[in-house]
N, C-alpha and C positions, 0 to 999 in steps of 0.2 A: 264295750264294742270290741274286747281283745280277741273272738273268734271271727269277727267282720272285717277286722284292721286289714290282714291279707287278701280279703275275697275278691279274686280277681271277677268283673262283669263287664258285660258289652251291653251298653245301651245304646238302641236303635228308636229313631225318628223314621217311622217310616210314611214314606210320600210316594206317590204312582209315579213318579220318575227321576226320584232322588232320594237318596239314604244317608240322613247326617247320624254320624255314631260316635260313641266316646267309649273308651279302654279305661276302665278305673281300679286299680288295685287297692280296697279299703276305699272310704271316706274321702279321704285327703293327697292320696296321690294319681294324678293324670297319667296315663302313659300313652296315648295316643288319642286324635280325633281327626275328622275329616266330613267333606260330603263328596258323594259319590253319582253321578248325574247320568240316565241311561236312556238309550233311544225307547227301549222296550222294556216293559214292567219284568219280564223275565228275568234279568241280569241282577235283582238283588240278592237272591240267593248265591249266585255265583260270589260275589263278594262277599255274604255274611263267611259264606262257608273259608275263603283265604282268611277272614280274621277269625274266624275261629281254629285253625289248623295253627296259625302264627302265636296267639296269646292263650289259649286253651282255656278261656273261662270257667267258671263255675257255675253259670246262667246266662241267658240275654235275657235283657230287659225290654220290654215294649208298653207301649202306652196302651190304655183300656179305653178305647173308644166308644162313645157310646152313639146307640145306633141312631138319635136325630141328631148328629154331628156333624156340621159340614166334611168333615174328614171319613165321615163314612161314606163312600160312594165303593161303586162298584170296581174303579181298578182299584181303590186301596183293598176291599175285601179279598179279592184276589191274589194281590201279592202276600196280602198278611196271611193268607192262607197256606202258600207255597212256605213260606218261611216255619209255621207251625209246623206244616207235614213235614218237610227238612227235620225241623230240631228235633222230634217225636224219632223220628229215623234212626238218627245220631243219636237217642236217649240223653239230649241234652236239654236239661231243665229251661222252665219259660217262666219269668214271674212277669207279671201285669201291672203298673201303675197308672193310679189314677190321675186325672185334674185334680182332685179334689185333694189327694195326699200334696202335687207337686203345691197347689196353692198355701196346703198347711206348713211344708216345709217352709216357706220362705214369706209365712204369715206376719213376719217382724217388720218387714218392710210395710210401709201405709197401702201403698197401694202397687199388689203384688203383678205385675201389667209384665208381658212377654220381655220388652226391653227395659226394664228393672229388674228384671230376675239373669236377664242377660249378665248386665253389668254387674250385679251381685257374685254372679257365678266368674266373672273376670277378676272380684275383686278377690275372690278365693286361687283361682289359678291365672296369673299375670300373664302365662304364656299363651291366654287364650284374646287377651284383651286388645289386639291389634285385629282382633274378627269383630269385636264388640258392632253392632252398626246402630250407626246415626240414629235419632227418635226419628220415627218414619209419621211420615203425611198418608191422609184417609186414601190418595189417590194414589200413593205409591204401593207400588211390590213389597212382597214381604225379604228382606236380604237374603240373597244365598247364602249366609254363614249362620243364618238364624238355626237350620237343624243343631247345626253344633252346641248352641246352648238349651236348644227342645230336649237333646241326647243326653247331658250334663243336667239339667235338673229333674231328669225320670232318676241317672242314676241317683243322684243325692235322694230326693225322696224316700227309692228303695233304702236306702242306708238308713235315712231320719226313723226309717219303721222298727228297723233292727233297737236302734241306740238315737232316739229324737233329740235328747239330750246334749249330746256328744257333737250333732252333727249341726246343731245350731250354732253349739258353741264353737264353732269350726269356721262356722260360716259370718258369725259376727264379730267373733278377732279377728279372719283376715282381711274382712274390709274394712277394720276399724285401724288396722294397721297399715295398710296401703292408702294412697293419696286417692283422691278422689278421681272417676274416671271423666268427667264432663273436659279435660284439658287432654285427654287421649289424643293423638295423633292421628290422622286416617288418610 
């Protein structure tokens, strides 16, 4: 993994009116996350492009949606679109990941379920684990802090592709090393 260790990437969740994204240099260190909430689908460009001028990546990441995906509708096609003709613009690289990779990444766990992989991904970075949210009921909303960990395990995937190895084992010492999250605070 010793030419991925520095790779700076912006992994983006993208949503028709909000943008959760994570700043990751390598594997293992976080440098920034957030979500970003807007009236109109136009304004995520506006923001990818400040976090890209701020941390200067080496790629954005986005998920590869596939087209009977609840998530494929017409404003996400849309914004995903403005975002691709942006990065093309800029000549700044786009790699795509899949469900299918993020589910292999974090294969270890029994059953790899959005908030399990949440909590896994808190057990790696602690500074993220006061977003972790609650195990959610059939009738509730999906959390707002949820993009944050959609953003955080597109990028880990991407990395698991580089060096799978590496990033497992990243990912199962630090939450073998940390207490369990179910006494989290919220």
């Amino acid at each position: 993994m010793n030419r991925h260790e520095n790779m700076r990437v912006i992994a983006l969740d993208v949503r028709p009116r909000r943008l959760g994204y994570v700043v990751f240099e390598g594997p293992t260190r976080l440098i920034d996350w957030g979500v970003k909430r807007f009236e109109v689908e136009v304004r995520h460009v506006e923001r990818i492009v400040r976090l890209v001028a701020v941390y200067h990546p080496s790629v954005i990441l986005l998920r590869n949606v596939r087209k009977n995906s609840s998530r494929h509708t017409p404003a996400f096609r849309s914004v995903h679109r403005r975002i691709v003709n942006w990065a093309n613009s800029v000549e700044l690289p786009i790699a795509y990941v899949t469900e299918a990779a993020v589910r292999q990444t974090f294969s270890a766990s029994a059953k790899a379920t959005k908030e399990r992989i949440a909590r896994l991904i808190a057990g790696c970075f602690p500074e993220l684990a006061w977003h972790v949210p609650p195990p959610r009921k059939l009738w509730q909303s999906e959390s707002r802090s949820m993009p944050i960990f959609d953003a955080a395990a597109l990028a880990l995937a991407y990395f698991a592709k580089k060096d799978p190895m590496a990033v497992r084992k990243f990912i199962v010492e630090s939450v073998s090393f940390h207490r369990p999250l179910g006494g989290v605070a919220r």
